[in-house]
C-alpha positions in Angstrom: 0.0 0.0 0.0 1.3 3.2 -0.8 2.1 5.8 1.8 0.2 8.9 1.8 1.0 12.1 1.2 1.2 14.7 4.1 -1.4 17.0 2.1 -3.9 13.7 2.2 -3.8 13.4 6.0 -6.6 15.6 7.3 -5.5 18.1 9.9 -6.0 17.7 13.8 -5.0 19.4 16.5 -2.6 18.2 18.7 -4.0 16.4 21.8 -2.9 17.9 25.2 -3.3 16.6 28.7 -5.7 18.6 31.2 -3.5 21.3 33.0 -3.8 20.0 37.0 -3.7 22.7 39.3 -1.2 21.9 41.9 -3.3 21.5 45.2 -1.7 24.0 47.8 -1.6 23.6 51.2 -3.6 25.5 53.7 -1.1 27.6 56.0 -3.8 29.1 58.1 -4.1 26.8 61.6 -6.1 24.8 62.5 -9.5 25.9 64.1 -9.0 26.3 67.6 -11.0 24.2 70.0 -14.5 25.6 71.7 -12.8 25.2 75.4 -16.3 25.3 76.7 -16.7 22.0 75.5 -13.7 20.7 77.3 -13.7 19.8 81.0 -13.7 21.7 83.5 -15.5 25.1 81.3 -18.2 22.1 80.2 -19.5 22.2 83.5 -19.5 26.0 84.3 -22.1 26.6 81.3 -24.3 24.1 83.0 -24.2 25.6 85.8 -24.5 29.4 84.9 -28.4 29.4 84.8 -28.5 28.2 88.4 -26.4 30.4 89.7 -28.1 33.0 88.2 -31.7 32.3 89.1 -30.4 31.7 92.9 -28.8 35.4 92.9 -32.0 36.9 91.9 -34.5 34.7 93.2 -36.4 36.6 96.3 -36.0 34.2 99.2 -32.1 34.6 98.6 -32.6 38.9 98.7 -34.0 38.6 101.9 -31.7 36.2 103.0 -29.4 39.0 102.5 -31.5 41.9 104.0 -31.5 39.8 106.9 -28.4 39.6 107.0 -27.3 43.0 106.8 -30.2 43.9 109.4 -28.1 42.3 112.2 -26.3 44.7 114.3 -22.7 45.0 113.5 -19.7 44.5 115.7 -17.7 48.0 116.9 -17.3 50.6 114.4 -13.5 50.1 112.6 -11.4 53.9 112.0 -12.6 53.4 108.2 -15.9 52.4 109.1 -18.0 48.7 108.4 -19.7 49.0 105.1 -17.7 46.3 103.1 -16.6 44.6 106.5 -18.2 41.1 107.8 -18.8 40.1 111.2 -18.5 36.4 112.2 -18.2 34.4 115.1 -16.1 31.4 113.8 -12.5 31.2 114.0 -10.8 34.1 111.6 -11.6 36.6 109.6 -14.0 36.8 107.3 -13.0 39.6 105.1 -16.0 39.3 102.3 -18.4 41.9 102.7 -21.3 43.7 100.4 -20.8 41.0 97.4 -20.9 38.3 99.7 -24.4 37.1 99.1 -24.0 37.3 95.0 -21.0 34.9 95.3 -21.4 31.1 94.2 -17.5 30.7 95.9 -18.6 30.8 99.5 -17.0 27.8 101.5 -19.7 27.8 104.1 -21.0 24.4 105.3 -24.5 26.3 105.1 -24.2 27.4 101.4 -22.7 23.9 100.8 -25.7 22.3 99.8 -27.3 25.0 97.9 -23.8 25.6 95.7 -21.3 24.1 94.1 -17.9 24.9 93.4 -15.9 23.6 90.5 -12.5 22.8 91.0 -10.4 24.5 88.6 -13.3 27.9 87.7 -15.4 30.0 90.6 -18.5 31.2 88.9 -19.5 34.7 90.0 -22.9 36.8 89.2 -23.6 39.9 90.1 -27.2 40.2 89.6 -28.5 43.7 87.8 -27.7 47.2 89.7 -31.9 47.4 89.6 -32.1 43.8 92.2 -29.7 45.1 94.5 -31.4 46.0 97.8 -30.3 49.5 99.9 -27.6 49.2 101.8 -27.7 50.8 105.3 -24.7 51.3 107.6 -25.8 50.8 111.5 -24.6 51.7 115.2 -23.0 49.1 117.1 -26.4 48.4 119.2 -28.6 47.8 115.8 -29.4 51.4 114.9 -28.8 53.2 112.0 -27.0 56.0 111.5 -28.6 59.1 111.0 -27.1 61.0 107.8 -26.5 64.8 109.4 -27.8 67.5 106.9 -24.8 69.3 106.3 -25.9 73.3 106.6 -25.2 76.1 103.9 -23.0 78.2 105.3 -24.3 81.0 102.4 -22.8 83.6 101.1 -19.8 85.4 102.8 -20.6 88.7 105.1 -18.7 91.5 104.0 -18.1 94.8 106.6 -16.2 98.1 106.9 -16.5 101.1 109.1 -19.4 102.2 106.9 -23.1 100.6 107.2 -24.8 99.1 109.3 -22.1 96.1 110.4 -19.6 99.4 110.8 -19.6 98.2 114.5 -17.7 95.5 113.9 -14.7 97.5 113.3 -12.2 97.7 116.5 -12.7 101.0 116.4 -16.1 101.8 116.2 -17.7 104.2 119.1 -19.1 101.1 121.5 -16.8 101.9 125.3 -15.8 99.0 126.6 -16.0 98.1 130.5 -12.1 96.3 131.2 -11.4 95.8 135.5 -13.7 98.5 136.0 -12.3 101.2 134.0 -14.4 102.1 131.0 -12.0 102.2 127.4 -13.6 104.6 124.8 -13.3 101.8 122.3 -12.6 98.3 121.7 -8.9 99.5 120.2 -7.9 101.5 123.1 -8.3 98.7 125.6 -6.3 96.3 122.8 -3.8 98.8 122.3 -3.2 99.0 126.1 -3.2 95.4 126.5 0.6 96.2 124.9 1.8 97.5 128.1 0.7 95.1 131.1 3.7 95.9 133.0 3.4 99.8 132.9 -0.1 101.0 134.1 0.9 104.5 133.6 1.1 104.0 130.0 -2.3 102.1 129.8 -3.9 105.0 132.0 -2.7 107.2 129.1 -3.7 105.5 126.2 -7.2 105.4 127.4 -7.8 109.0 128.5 -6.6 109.4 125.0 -10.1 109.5 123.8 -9.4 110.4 119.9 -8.7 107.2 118.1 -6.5 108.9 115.6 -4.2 110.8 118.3 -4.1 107.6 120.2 -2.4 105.0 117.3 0.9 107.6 117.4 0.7 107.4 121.2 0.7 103.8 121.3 3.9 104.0 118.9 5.9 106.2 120.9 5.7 103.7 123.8 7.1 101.2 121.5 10.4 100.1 123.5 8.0 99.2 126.5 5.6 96.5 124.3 5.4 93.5 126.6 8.0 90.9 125.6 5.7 88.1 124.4 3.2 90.3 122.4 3.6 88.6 118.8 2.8 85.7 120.8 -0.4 86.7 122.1 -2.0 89.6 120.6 -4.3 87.4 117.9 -5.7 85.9 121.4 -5.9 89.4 123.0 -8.0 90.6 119.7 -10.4 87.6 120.5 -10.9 88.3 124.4 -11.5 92.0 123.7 -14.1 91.4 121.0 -15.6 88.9 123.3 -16.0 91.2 125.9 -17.4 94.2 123.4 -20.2 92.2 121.9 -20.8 90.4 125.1 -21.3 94.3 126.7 -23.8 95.7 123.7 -26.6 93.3 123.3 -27.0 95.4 119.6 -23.7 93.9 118.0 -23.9 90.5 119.9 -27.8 90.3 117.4 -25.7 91.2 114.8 -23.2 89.0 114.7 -25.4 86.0 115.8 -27.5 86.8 112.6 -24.8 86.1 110.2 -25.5 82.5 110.9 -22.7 80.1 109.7 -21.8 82.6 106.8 -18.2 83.7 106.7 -17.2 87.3 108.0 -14.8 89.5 105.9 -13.2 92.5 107.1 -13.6 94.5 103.4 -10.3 96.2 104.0 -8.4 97.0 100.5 -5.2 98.5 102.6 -5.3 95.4 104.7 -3.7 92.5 103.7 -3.9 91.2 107.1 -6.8 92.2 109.4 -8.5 92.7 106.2 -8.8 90.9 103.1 -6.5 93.1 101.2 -6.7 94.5 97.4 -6.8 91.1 95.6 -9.3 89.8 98.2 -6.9 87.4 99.2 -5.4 88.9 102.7 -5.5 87.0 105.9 -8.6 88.6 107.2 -8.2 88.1 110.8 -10.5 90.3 112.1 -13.3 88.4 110.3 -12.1 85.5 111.3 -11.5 86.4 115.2 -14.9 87.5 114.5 -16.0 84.5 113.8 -14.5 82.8 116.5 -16.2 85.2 119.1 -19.6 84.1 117.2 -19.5 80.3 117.8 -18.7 81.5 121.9 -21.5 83.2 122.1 -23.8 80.7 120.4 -22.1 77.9 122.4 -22.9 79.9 125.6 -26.2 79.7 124.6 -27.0 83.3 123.1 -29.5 83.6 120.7 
């Protein structure tokens, strides 16, 4: 038989093999594991409901109340909110979460719940369910919240108006071991000179307050030794015994309440509150000092 010719051999393509994708390997990990179907975590989800519905159900609340009713032992420095009191052997030192926790070790709670051994469960049932929480006296009572007064706003004076007798120097004598003191600033200014009565005689029979300041300076190398020791406590027991003489003022000053007392001095940084408002004001507050005295003694 003869061969053929190329041209009589009908053209076909070539035949080529399927291209295989190479199958590559996954280099992500593998899943990890739901622990909470492992042991121990298996048997915390079991329990979660019951723990649950035993922190909110109502005999456990007043289980609670009841036991936060019972008078507590003697009032610690920092107080007994969060403490515990117990009569077993130790300290206890679980306190206001006690009752939400399924963790307790008590032979009572024992058979109500269960600890794991590796997890503690603990629920803390909504803010809503918790019950108010009283602190109480050591005999059972509780304690009375004291309303804490306004002490307002702060009462401002000079030597004008009608709290101008406030000043030391304001025209109210004062009666001192029965010799009378045209002011309350004489008798302080002879308080200076305890051990030279012939210089206090002087300075009060000096009854012009502005010729008596420059008197009272010329005696200056005869000032009683211990005089920057004292004279804030001098101030205090002659104001005392000024308002306590002129039942007018003592009204006045009882009237201010619990409001504080400025000496409106701009020149005074320290008897008044000064230019900036920011002086040490010790008048006002020798003023105030006198106040709570009186009240204390009863004046009304």
């Amino acid at each position: 038989m003869p061969e053929p010719y190329l041209s009589d051999v009908p053209f076909r393509p070539p035949t080529v093999p399927p291209i295989r994708m190479a199958t590559r390997r996954n280099p992500l990990p593998s899943p990890p594991r739901d622990i909470w179907d492992t042991t121990p975590y298996r048997q915390v989800l079991q329990e979660l409901p019951k723990d649950i519905n035993l922190s909110l159900n109502v005999e456990h609340m007043e289980e609670m109340e009841n036991m936060l009713a019972q008078p507590a032992g003697p009032v610690s420095r920092l107080g007994n909110l969060f403490g515990s009191s117990s009569k077993r052997k130790g300290k206890s030192r679980k306190g206001l979460f006690r009752a939400f926790s399924t963790s307790g070790s008590d032979s009572e709670s024992g058979s109500r719940h269960h600890r794991s051994n590796t997890v503690t469960s603990f629920v803390i049932p909504p803010t809503a369910a918790m019950p108010q929480i009283n602190t109480y006296t050591g005999s059972g009572a509780p304690l009375q919240t004291m309303p804490v007064p306004d002490r307002g706003r702060p009462v401002k004076f000079d030597h004008t108006g009608e709290l101008c007798g406030f000043v030391n120097h304001s025209q109210h004598r004062v009666l001192y071991k029965n010799k009378m003191y045209p002011t309350a600033m004489h008798l302080l200014e002879a308080m200076k000179f305890t051990e030279h009565p012939n210089l206090q005689e002087r300075i009060r029979k000096c009854t012009d307050v502005g010729d008596m300041y420059p008197l009272s300076a010329s005696f200056q190398d005869h000032v009683r030794p211990d005089w920057g020791q004292v004279f804030l406590k001098t101030m205090e027991d002659v104001l005392y015994i000024k308002f306590k003489q002129h039942p007018s003022l003592r009204t006045l000053l009882l009237r201010t309440g619990l409001a504080d007392i400025v000496y409106a001095d701009a020149n005074d940084s320290y008897w008044g509150h000064g230019p900036l408002g920011e002086g040490a004001n010790e008048l006002g507050k020798a003023l105030m000092r006198v106040r709570d005295k009186l009240r204390a003694e009863g004046e009304i």
